[in-house]
C-alpha positions as a LaTeX table, in Angstrom:
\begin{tabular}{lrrr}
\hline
Residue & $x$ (\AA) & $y$ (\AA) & $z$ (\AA) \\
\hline
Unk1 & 25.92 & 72.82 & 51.92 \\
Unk2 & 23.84 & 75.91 & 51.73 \\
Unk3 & 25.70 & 79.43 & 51.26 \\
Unk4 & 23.01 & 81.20 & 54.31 \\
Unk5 & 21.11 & 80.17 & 57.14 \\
Unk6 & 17.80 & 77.91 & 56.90 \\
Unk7 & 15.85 & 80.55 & 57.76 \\
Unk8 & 16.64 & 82.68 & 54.94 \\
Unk9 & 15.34 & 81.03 & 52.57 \\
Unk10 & 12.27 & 81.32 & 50.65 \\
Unk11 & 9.09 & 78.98 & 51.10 \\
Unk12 & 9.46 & 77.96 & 48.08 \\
Unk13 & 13.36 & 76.99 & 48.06 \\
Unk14 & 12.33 & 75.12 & 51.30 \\
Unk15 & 10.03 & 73.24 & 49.62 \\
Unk16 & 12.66 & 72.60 & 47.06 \\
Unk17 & 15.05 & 71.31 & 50.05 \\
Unk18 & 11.96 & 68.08 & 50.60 \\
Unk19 & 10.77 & 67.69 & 46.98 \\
Unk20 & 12.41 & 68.94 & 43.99 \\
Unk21 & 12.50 & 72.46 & 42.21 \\
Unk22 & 9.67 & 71.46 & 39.65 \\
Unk23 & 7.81 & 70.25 & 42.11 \\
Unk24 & 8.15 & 72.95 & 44.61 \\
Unk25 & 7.19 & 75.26 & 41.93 \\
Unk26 & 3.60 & 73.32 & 41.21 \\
Unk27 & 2.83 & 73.50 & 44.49 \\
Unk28 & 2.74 & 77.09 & 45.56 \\
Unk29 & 1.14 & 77.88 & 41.92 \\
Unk30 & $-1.47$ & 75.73 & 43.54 \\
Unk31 & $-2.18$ & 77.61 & 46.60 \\
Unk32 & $-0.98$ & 80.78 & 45.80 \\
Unk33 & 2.45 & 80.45 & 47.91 \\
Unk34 & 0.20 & 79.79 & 50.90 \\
Unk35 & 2.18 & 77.21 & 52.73 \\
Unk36 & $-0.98$ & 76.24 & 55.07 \\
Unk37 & $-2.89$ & 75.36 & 52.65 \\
Unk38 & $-0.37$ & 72.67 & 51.65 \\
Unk39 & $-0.80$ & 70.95 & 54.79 \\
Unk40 & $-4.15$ & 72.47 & 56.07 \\
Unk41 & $-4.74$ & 69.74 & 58.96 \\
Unk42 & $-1.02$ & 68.99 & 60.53 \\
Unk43 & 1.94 & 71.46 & 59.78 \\
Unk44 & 4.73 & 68.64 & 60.56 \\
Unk45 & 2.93 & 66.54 & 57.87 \\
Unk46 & 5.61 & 68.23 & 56.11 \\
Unk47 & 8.22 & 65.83 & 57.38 \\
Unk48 & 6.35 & 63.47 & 55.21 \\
Unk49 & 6.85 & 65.73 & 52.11 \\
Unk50 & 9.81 & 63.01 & 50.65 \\
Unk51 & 8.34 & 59.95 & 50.26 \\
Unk52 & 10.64 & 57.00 & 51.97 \\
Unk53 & 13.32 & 55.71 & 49.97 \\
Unk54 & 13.47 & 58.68 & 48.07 \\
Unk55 & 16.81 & 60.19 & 46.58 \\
Unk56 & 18.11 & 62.94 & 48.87 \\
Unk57 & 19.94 & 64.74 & 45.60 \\
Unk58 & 22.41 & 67.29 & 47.28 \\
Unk59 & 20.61 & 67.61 & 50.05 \\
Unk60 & 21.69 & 65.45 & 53.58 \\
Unk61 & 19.64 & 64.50 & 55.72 \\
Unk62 & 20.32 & 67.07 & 58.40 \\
Unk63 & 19.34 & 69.46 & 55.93 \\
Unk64 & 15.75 & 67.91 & 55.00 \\
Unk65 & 15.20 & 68.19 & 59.27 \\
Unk66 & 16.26 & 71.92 & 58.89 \\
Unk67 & 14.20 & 72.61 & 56.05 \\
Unk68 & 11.11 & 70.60 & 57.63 \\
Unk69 & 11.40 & 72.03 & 60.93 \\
Unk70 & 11.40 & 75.80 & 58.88 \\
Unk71 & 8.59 & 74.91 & 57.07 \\
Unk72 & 6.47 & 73.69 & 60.14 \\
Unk73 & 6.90 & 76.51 & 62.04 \\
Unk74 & 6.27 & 78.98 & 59.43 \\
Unk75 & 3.10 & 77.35 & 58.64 \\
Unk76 & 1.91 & 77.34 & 61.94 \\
Unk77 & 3.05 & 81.03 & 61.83 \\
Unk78 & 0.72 & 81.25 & 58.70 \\
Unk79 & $-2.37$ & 79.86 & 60.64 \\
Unk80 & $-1.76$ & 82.35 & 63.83 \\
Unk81 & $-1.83$ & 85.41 & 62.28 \\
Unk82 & $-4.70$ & 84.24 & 59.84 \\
Unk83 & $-7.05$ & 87.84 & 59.94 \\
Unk84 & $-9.15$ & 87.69 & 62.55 \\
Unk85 & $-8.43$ & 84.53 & 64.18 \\
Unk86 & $-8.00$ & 84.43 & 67.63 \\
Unk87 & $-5.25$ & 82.76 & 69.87 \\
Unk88 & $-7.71$ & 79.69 & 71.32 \\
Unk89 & $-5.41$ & 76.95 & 71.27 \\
Unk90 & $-2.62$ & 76.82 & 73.80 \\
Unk91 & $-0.94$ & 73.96 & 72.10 \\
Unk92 & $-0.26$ & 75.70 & 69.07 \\
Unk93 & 1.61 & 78.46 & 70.52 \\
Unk94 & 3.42 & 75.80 & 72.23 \\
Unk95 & 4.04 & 74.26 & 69.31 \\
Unk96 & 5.05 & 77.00 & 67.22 \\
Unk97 & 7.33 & 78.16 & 70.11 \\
Unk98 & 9.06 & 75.14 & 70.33 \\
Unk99 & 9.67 & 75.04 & 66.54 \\
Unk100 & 10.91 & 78.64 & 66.88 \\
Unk101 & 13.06 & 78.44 & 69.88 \\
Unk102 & 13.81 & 74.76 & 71.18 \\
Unk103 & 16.94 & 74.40 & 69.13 \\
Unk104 & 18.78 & 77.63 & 69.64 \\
Unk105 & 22.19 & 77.64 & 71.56 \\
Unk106 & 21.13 & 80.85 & 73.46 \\
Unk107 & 18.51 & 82.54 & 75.06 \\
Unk108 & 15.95 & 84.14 & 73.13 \\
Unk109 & 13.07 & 86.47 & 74.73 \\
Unk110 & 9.83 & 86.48 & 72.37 \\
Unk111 & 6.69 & 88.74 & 72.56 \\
Unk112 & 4.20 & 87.76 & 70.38 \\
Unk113 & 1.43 & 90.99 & 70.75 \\
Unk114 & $-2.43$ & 90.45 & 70.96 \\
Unk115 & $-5.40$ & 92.44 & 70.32 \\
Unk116 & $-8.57$ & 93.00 & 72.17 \\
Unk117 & $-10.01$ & 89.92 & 70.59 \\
Unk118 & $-6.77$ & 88.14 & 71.68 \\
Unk119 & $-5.76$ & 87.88 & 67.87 \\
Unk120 & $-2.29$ & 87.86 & 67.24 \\
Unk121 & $-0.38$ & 91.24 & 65.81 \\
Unk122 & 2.77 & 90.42 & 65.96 \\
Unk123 & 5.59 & 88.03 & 66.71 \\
Unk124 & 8.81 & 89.73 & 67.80 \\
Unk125 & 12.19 & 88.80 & 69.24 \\
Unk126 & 12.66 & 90.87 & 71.72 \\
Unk127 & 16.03 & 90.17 & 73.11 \\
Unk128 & 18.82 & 88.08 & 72.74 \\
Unk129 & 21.04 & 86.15 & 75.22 \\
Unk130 & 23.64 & 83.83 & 76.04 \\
Unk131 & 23.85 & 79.86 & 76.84 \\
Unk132 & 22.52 & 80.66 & 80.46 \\
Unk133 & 20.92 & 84.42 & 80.15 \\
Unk134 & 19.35 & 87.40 & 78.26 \\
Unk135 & 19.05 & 90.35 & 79.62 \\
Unk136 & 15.23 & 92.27 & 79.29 \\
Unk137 & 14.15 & 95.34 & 79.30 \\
Unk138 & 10.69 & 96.35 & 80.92 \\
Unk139 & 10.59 & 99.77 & 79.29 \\
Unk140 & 10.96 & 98.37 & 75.48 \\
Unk141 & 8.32 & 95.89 & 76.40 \\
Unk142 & 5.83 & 98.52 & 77.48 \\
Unk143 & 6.92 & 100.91 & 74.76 \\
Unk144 & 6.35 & 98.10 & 72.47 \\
Unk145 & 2.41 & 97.55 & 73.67 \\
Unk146 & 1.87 & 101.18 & 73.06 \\
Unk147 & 3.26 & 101.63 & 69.81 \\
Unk148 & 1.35 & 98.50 & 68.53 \\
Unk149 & $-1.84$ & 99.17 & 70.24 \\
Unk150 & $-1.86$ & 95.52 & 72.13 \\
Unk151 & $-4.27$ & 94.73 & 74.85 \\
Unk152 & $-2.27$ & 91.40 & 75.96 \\
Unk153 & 0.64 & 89.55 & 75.17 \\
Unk154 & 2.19 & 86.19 & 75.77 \\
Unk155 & 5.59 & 86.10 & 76.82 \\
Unk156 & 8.45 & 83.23 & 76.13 \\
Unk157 & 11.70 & 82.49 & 76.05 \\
Unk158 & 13.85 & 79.34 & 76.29 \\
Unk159 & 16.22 & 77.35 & 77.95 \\
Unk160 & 19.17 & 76.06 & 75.72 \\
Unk161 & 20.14 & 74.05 & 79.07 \\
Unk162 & 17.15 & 71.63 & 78.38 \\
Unk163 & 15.24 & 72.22 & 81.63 \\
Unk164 & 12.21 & 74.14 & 81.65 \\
Unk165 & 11.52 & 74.65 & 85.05 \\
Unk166 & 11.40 & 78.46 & 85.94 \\
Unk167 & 13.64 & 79.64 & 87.81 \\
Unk168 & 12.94 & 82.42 & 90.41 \\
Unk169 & 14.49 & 85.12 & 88.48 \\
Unk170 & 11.66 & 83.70 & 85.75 \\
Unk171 & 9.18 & 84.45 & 87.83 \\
Unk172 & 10.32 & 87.90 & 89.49 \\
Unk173 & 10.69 & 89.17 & 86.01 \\
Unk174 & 7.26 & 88.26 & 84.59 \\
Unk175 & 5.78 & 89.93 & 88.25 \\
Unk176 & 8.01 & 93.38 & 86.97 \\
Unk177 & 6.61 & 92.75 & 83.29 \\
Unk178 & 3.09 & 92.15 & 84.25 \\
Unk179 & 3.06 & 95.11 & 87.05 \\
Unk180 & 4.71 & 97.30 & 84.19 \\
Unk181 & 2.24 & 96.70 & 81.18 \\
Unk182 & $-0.56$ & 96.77 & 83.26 \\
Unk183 & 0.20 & 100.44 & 83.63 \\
Unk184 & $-0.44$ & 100.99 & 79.83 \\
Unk185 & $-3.68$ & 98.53 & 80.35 \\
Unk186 & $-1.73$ & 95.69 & 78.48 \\
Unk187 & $-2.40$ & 92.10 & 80.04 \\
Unk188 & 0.34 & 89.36 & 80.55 \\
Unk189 & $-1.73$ & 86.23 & 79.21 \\
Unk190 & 1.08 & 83.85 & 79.74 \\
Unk191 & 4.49 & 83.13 & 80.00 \\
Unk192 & 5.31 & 79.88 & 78.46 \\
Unk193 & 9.59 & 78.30 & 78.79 \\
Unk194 & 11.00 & 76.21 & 75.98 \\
Unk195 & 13.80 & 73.73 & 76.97 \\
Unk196 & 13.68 & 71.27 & 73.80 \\
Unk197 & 10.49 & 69.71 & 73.55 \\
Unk198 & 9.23 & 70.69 & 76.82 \\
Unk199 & 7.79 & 73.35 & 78.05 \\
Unk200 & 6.18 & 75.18 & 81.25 \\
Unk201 & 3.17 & 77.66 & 80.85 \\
Unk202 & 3.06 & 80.32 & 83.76 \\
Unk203 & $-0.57$ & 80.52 & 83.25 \\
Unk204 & $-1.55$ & 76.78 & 83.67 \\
Unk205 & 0.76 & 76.48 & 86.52 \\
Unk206 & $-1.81$ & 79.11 & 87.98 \\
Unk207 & 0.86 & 82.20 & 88.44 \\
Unk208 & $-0.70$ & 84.47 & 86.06 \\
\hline
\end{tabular}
């Protein structure tokens, strides 16, 4: 068993986790620690990292899900804030919210900050919550656009419960949010809920 959570360790102990120390070593020298370039075309390729059959070694298999899961989102993570790229596909911030949040026993309340050019900043946990609630705070949010110069942000948190469906305390709160940064000239772009693999976008249900 590890000695610290998943998420604390390094990419390249992660990589360790699916194939091997040596191994794990050759491949950031490779790409320069870049974990996208690794799997350029399909972050989860990474569950594929152990070939089938393969000895686990000291590692169970609840670990190599861990450990793949980490390394997914974090290269999707990678490909977001890439300089200069801009925020054009909706299903990758789905996905790399759901790899981020669908698993956690409590609420979490993300941010993740855009630019003019709608090119990601910043992704920042914002608050944090119980099984059934979090509690959020308009005036950090707004003092957070300003100090990072954002022109829009996108909004999420989940629902450990496993239904996404907003509730109307959901929605009330992203009409305060929204009426709040807009004072500051910040725009609410969406507001997407995570319950497992499922989630609801504010903005394609047409409430943005």
């Amino acid at each position: 068993m590890l000695s610290q959570p998943i998420s604390a360790l390094s990419n390249r102990d992660l990589l360790a986790v699916l194939v091997g120390e040596s191994q794990a070593d050759c491949m950031l020298l490779e790409t320069g620690g870049c974990l996208s370039d690794l799997f350029p075309s399909e972050p989860s390729t990474v569950l594929m990292a152990r070939e089938p059959g393969a000895s686990y070694g000291w590692a169970q298999p609840r670990l190599l899900l861990a450990a793949s899961r980490e390394l997914s989102r974090r290269c999707i993570s990678e490909e977001l804030v890439g300089a200069g790229q801009k925020l054009n596909s909706p299903s990758q911030v789905k996905d790399y919210l759901k790899l981020s949040l669908s698993t956690l026993p409590h609420e979490v309340f993300m941010v993740l900050w855009l630019d003019g050019q709608n090119c990601l900043i910043e992704v920042e946990e914002l608050f944090r919550g119980t099984l059934t609630q979090t509690s959020v705070y308009p005036r950090e949010i707004v003092k957070g656009a300003v100090l990072r110069n954002a022109a829009a942000v996108i909004l999420a948190h989940n629902h450990p419960s496993g239904m996404a469906e907003p509730s109307q305390a959901d929605r009330s709160l992203t009409e305060l949010l929204r009426s709040a940064l807009a004072f500051v000239d910040c725009k609410v772009m969406d507001h997407i809920i995570v319950a497992g693999n499922d989630t609801v976008s504010f903005a394609e249900r047409g409430w943005l």
